[in-house]
N, C-alpha and C positions, 0 to 999 in steps of 0.2 A: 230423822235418821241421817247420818254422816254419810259421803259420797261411799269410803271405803267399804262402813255395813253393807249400802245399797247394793254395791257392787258384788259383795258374798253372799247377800239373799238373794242376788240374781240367779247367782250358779245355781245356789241352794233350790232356788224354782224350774232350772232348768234341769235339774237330776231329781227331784220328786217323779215326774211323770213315768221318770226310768224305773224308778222304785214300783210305784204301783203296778206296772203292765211286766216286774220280771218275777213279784211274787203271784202273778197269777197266772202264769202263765209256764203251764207244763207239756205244750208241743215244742217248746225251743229246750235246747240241753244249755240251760247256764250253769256257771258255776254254783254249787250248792252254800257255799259260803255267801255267795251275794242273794240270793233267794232268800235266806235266812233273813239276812242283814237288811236287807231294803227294806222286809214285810214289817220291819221295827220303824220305817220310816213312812210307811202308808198312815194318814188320817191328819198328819201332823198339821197341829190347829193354828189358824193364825196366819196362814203363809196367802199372798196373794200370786196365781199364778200370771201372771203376765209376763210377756216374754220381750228381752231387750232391755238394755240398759236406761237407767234414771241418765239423762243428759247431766255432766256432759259427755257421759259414755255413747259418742253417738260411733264409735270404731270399735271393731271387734275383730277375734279368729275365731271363725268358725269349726267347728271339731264335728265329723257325721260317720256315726255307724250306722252299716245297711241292718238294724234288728227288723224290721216292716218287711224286709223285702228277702231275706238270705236266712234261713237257718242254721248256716253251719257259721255266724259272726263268730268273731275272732276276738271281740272287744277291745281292740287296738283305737278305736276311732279316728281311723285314718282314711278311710274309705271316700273323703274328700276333707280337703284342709283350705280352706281359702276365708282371707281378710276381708274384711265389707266396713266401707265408709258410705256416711249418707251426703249426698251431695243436692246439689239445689233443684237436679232436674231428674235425681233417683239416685243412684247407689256403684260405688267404683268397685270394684269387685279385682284381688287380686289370688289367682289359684296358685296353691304352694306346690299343694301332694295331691296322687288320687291311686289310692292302696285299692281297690277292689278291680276284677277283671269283666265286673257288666258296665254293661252303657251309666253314665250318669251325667246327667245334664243339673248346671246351676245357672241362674238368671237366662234359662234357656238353648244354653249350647252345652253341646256334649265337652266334657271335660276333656279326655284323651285326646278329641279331634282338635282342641286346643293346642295341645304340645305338639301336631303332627304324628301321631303315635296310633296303632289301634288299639282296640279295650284289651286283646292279653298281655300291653305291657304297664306295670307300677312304673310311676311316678313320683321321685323322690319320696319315698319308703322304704330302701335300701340304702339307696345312696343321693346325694345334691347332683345327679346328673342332668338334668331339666332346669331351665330358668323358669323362673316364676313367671306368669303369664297377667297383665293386670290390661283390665277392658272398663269400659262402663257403660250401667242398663238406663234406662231410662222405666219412668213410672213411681208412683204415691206407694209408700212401703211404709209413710205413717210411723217415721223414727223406731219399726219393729223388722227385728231383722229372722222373724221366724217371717214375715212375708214373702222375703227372698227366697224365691219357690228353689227348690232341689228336688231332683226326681232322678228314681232309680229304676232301672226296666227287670223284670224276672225274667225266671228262663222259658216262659210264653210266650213272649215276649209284650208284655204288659206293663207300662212303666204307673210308679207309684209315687205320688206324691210323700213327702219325708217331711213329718212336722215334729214338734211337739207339746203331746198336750196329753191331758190328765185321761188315764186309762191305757194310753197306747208305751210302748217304750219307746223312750225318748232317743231319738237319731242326732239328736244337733247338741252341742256344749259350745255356747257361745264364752267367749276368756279371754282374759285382754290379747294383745294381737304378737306381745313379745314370748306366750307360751311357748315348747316345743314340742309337737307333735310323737308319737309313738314309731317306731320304725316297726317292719310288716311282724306281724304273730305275736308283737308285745304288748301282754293286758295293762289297758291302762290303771290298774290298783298296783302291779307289779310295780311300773314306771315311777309311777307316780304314791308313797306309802300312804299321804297321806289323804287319801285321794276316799277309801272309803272311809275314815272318819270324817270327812265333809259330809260324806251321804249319811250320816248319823245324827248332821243337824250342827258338829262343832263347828262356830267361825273360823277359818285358816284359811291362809293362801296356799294352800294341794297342791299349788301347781310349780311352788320354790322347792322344793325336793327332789330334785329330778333324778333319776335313777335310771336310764334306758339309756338305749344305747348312745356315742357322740351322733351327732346331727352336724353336719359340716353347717359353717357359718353361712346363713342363707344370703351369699353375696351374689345370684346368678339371677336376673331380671327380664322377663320382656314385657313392653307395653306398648296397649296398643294406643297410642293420643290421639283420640276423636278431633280435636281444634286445634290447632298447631298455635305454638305459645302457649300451652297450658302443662306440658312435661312437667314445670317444676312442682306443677299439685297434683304428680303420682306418687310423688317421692318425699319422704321427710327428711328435714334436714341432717338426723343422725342418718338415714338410710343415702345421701345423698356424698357421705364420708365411706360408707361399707360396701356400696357394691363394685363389684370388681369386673361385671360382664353384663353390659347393656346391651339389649337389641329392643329395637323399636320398631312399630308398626302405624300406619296409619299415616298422617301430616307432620311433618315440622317444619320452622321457620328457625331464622334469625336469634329468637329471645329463646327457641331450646336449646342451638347452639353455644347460647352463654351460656344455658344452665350446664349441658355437657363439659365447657369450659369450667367450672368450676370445678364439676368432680373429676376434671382430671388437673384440679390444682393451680389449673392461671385464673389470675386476677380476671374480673368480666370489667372493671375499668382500668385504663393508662392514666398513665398523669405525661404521659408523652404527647408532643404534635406527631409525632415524624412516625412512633409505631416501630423505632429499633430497639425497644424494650420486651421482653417476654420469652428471652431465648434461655430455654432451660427453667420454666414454668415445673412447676411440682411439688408436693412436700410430701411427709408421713402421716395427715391428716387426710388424704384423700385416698382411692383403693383403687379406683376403676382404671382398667387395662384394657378391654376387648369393648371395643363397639361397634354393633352391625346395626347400621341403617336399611341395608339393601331391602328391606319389604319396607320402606315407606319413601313417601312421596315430599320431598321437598321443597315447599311452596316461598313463594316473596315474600318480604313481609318480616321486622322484627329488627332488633338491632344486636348484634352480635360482640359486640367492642364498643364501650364508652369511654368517652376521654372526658377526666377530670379539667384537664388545662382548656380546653375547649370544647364543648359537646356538637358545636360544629364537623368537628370531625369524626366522631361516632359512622364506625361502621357499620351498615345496614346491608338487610340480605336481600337484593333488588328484583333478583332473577329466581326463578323456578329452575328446578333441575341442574344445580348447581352446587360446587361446594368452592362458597368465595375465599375470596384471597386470605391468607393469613390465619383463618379460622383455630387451627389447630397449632400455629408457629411456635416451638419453642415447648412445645407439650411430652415434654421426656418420659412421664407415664403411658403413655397411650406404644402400645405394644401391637395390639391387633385394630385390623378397621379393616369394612365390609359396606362400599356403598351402593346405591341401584345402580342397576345394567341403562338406564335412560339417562344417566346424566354425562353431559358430555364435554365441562369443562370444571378444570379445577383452577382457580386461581393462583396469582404468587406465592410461591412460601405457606400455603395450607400447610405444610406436613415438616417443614423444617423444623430441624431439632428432636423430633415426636422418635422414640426407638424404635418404632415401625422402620423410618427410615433409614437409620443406623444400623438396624438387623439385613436390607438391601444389599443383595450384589451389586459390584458394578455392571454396568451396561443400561441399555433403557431400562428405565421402570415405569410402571404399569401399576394404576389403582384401579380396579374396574376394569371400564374399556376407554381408561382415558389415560394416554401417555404424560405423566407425570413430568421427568427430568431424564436426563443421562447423568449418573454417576458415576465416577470417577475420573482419573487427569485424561489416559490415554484415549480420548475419542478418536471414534475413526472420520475420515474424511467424507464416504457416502454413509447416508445414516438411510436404512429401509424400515418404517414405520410399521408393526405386523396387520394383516388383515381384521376387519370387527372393532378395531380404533375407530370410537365417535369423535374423539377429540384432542387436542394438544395444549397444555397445558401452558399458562402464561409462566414466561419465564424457563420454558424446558429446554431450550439450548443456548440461551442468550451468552452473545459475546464470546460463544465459542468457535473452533476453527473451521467446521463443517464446508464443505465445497457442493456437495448433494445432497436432495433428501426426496426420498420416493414417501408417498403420501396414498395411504390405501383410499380403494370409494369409498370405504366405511365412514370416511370424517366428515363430519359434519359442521366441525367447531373447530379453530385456530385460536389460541388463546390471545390474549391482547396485554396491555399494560392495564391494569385498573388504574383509577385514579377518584379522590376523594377529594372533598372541598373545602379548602382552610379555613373559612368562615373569617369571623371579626379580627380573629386576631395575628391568624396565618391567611389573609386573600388570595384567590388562586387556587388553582386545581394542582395538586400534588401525586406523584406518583406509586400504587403500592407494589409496584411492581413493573419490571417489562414483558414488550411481547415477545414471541412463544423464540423467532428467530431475530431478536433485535442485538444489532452489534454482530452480527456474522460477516464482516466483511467477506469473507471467502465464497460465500453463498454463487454459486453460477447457475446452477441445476436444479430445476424444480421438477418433477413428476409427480404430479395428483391427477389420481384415475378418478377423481368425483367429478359425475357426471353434472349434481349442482355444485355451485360453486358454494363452497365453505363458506358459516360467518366468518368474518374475519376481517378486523380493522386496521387503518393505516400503519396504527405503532406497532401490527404482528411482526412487521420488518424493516421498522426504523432502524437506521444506521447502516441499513444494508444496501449493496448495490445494483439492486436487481435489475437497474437499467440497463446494464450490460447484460443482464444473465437472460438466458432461455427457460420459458414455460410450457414445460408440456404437458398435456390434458387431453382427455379422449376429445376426438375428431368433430363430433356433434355440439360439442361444447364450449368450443373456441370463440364463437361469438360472445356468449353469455361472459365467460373469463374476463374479453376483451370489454365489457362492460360495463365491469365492477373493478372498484377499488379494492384493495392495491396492486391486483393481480395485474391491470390493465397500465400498471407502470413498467413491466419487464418490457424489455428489449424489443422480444419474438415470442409469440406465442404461437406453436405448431401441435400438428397433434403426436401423438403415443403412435412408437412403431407396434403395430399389430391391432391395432384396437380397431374393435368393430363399432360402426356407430348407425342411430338408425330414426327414425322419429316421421313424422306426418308431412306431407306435401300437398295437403288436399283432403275434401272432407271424407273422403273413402278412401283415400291411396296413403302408403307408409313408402317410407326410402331406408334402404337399409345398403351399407358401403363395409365388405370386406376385405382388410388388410391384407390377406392372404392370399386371394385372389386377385383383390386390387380394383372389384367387379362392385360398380353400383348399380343396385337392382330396385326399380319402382313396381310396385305391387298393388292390387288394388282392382276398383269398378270405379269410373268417373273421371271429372276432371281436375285436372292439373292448378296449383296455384301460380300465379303470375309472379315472376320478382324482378329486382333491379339487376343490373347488370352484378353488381357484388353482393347481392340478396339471398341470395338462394342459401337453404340450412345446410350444401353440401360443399359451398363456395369453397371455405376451408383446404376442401381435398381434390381441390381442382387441379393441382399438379400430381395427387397420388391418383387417379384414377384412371385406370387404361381401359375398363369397358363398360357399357352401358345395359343393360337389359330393361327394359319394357314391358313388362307382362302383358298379355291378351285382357284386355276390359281396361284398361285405361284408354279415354276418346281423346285427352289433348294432351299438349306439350306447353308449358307456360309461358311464357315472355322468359329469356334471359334465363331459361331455366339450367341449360347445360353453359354458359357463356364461361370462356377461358380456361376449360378443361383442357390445356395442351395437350395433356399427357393420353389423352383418348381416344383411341384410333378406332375403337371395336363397337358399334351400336347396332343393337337388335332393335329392328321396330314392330309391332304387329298391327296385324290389318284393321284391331279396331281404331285405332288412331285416327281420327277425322281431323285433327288440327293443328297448325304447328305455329308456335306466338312468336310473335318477332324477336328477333337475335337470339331466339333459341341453342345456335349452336356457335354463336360470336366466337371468333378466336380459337376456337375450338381443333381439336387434332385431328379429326374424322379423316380418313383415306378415301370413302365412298360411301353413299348415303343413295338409298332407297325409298322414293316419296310414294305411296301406297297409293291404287283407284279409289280410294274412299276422298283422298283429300281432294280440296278444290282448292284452292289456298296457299301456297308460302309468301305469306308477310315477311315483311320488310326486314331487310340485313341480319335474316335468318342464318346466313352460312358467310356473313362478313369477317373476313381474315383468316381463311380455313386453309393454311397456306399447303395444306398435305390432302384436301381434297383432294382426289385426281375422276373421279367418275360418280355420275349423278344419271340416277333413272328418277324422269318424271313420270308418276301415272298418269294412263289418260281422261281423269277427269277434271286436272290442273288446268284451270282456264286463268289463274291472276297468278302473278309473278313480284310480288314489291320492290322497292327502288334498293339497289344497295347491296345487294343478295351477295353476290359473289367478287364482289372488289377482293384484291388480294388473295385472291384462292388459287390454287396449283390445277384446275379444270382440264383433262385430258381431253375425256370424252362425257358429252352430255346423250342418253336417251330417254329421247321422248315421245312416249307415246301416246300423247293427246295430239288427234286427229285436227282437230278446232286448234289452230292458231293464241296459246298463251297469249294473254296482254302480259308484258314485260317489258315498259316502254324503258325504264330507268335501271331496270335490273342486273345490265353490263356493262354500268358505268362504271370507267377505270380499271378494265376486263381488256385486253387483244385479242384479239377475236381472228383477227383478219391479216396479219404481216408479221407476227412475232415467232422465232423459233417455237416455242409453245403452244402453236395453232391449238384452238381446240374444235376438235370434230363433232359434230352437230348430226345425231342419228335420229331420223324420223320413220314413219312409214311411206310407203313409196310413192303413194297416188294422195302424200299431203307435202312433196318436198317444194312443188311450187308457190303452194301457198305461202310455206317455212323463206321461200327465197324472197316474196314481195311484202314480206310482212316484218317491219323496224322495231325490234334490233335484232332480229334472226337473219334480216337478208346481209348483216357486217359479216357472218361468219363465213372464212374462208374455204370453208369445207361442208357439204350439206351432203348426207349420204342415208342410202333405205339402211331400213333395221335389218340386216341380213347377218350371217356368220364372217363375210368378208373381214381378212388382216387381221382374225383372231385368231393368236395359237394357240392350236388344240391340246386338254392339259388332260391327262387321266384322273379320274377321280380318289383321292387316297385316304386312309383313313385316316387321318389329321382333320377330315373333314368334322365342322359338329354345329351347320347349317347350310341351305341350301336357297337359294331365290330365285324364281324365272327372270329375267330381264324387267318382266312386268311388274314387277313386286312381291308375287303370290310366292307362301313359303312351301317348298316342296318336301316328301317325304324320300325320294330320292332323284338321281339326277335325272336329269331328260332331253331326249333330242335340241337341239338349238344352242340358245346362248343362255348358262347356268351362272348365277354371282354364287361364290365362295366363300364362307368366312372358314377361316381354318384357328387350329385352337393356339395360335400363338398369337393370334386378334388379327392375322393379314387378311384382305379381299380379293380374292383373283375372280378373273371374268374366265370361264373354262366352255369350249364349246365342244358338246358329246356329239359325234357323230351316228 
């Protein structure tokens, strides 16, 4: 038998089945003409039923009416319409239509939840408003595509397996895959004339007569590509000329990007080194307009552009999450595009030419969440990049006049110049593009609120002079900036006015610094981390900082931890505090400071250069004193109330203690001043006097106040007889004694 017979004694076997189960059957209301007609087709001798094409019919459309499951069929056989090819590892399965409103599942998944739709809406059986959906199953189907399970649920909700075979009526008309389907209520003998003389046993093709309604050209596609680089074996080469609206789901690389390159009409090789070929790509042989990537995942991997003249330089798709340089350049058809929300850099020239781009207003453009380019002549001088930007695109302001440009946290990516390798015959790296700000001379201003620092490589601002220009960056950040390339070539690197910054100090303690107040606040249980003199994560904002707070459960203070805060005059300490690390308050602005009876301890040139000290309570359980403490400090009056005689041998070196307009007065308790007078370096001080109210004016308490401290350290809840320390809320310290 000839492929073509085999081919109509397929059908021929697959509408027997229908025949036998619609003359016997008098609970369904068919029509009385096919009851008749079919019952002339029951016993017919000869026919083998097996189901599925004599190879090499291994592709079909599948046709299914719910008769098994629905009494009120419609005989339209549209109630699922989907294509089946056999592949190596099961079966690629693409769904066209789905005319019924119960659940129905093929190769497993429910149909409608396919298109995003629920079961009471039809599926291209009115109209082509759905793209076709194309997935693939896996499993042995044995070149028969009645094993391609289909199942239908009743209104029990019981779902039915949908076969065909001799006795039952036949649900499934397998027919080659360029048939067209019935639109909703249209019997297919109406549609199709010739359709029951086939059921009569005459060889014809029934299916060239078509009589139902137009069926728009089925140009509208999604698929889903399980292995990225295998796009082109969803699609055949006529179908690769007809579709006009792709969307893809799942992986692609590199090698589907060429195949996308072709249906939209560029060449997938150059005979170019250089790649200034392909502007204005397109012909009348290809269709496709709209392509949405954004549900799939773009991985490495593939080569997207080959070059005839050298395959050396064949461009390949390196990076994941990406859409590389040029990809699209010069693609005049391509009207719509749609890519994932995760990718955050587009290359040079991806979209040049493409009428996407030509349809663009001036101003920034935006593919995604990745800033593309600025179009048009009249750019403006500050450029503000909108919030939710992952990325900036190579090549998006190049050699333009820009002077600023604010840079939201969202970016994660600065785009770069790509560059490709001449190979044999062109040696050398070659450019396809520049970075994002390359050639901006004007460039002075930078603001990126990202808190990490952007990828972003040398050429993003080749040509530019950023060694003059300022970077500004939130506060917390400034070291990391300073870090990295090429950020770390600007000028000045300061932070953002306003920005709050905050981050760890210790395995329990976090530091957090606000702009608005200007207040750095350490938080936390435990201890403090040690740093160098320009160590510290808050070093940065040691001139913006005017007050310190401490919270209750922090026990130490680190080495160098506040060092060259000038700007600092205001520190809360609390009494759990037991430690304070050397040069803790180096250079520091402090006006008066408070050493709590917990501490035993000020280590060495803790308060060295504190030229705005003017008053210091020691607690009294201060027995050591380190060398260096107070050189260069503005010391008025020291109170101390440790009983025991501090060791301080070194303490008041390069201090006046004893002959300078600036005496500083030395407050003890009264039955420890002789001690204070034979004990070196206490006995240099010009002045030794009891801890009493004496030569303090008395100040009234006012509400500006917003803490309080005895003399001793301990923080009070309000004032109290004797001598109260002040802090008031514009960060001053007054000594106030309540009578």
């Amino acid at each position: 038998m000839n492929k073509k017979k085999t081919f109509f004694t397929t059908l021929i076997l697959l509408i027997m089945p229908l025949c036998c189960s619609l003359a016997q059957s008098a609970a369904v209301d068919y029509p009385m003409n096919y009851s008749m007609e079919f019952t002339r087709c029951f016993g017919m001798p000869g026919l083998n039923l097996s189901w599925g094409f004599d190879k090499p019919y291994e592709e079909a459309r599948i046709l299914v009416n719910d008769f098994n499951v629905n009494k009120n069929s419609d005989f339209d056989f549209n109630d699922l319409v989907f294509d089946a090819k056999f592949t190596s590892s099961g079966a690629r399965l693409t769904v066209w239509a789905v005319g019924t409103t119960s659940p129905i599942k093929v190769g497993g998944r429910e149909a409608h939840e396919l298109f995003g739709v629920s079961t009471s809406t039809l599926i291209n059986t009115k109209d082509m408003a759905h793209n076709a959906i194309t997935f693939d199953i896996e499993g042995d189907y044995a070149g028969d595509f009645n094993n391609i399970e289909v199942e239908m649920q009743d209104e029990n909700g019981d779902w039915h397996l949908l076969q065909s075979r001799r006795g039952d009526a036949t649900t499934k008309l397998a027919v080659p895959t360029s048939v067209k389907w019935c639109m909703e209520n249209e019997n297919i003998s109406k549609v199709y004339p010739d359709f029951s003389n086939y059921v009569f046993g005459y060889e014809c093709n029934w299916w060239e007569n078509y009589q139902g309604s137009q069926i728009a050209v089925e140009t509208k596609r999604t698929i889903h590509v399980a292995q990225a680089g295998t796009l082109s074996s969803y699609i055949s080469e006529e179908e690769k000329c007809q579709i006009e609206e792709l969307t893809l789901t799942g992986e692609i690389n590199g090698t589907d990007f060429k195949t996308i390159r072709r249906m939209l009409g560029a060449p997938s090789e150059l005979d170019s080194q250089y790649y200034n070929y392909g502007y204005g790509w397109g012909n009348e042989d290809t269709k496709l307009r709209s392509l949405d990537i954004s549900g799939a995942r773009i991985v490495a991997g593939g080569t997207y552009i080959e070059n005839h003249q050298d395959p050396a330089c064949d461009l390949h798709l390196n990076e994941s999450d990406i859409i590389p340089a040029r990809v699209f350049d010069g693609c005049k058809n391509l009207v719509s595009i749609a890519i994932p929300d995760n990718v955050n850099f587009i290359g040079s020239f991806a979209l040049r030419g493409t009428a996407w781009y030509d349809a663009q207003p001036d101003g920034l453009v935006y593919l995604g969440k990745v800033l593309y380019t600025y179009k048009g002549n009249d750019i403006p001088s500050k450029i503000t990049i909108e919030d939710g930007t992952l990325g900036i695109a190579g090549d998006a302001f190049a050699d333009q006049s820009i002077e600023s440009v604010t840079i939201p946290e969202s970016v994660t990516r600065i785009g770069d110049g790509e560059f490709y390798f001449g190979g044999d015959t062109t040696p050398g790296f070659r450019p396809l593009g520049k970075g994002a700000f390359a050639g901006c001379t004007r460039l002075k201003d930078v603001y990126c609120y990202a808190e990490n620092v952007p990828d972003t490589k040398m050429n993003s601002f080749w040509g530019t002079d950023i060694e003059s220009g300022i970077l500004y960056v939130p506060a917390g950040s400034i070291d990391a900036y300073k870090a990295a390339e090429p950020w770390s070539n600007f000028k000045e690197i300061l932070p953002i006015e306003g920005s709050s910054s905050s981050g760890s100090c210790g395995e329990n303690l976090t530091w957090k610094y606000d702009e608005a107040t200007k207040a750095l606040t350490i938080s936390g249980t435990g201890e403090m981390d040690n740093y160098t003199l320009i160590g510290s994560p808050w070093y940065e904002l040691r001139k913006s900082i005017q007050s310190l707070v401490i919270e209750d459960g922090v026990t130490t203070i680190g080495n160098c931890a506040f060092a060259s805060c000038d700007g600092m005059t205001s520190v809360t300490i609390p009494n759990s505090i037991t430690s304070i690390g050397s040069s803790a308050f180096w250079q520091s602005g402090i006006t008066s400071f408070v050493i709590n009876n917990n501490i035993s301890r000020i280590e060495q040139s803790t308060f060295y250069g504190c030229h705005n000290l003017e008053t210091l309570v020691i607690g009294r359980n201060v027995s050591f004193i380190g060398d260096g403490n107070f050189i260069f400090c503005g010391l008025k009056d020291i109170y101390c109330y440790a009983e025991d005689v501090p060791w301080a041998e070194k303490a008041f070196e390069g201090v006046e203690v004893d002959g300078s307009p600036d005496d500083i007065t030395l407050h003890v308790a009264a039955n420890s001043i002789k001690d204070y007078q034979s004990s070196y370096p206490w006995s240099n001080f010009k002045e030794i006097v009891a801890l009493d109210a004496s030569g303090i004016k008395s100040i009234e308490a006012d509400n500006r106040v917003i803490q309080i401290n005895s003399i001793r350290g301990e923080r009070l809840e309000a004032p109290s007889k004797g001598i109260n320390i002040i802090k008031m809320k514009d960060g001053t310290i007054k000594k106030v004694l309540i009578k």
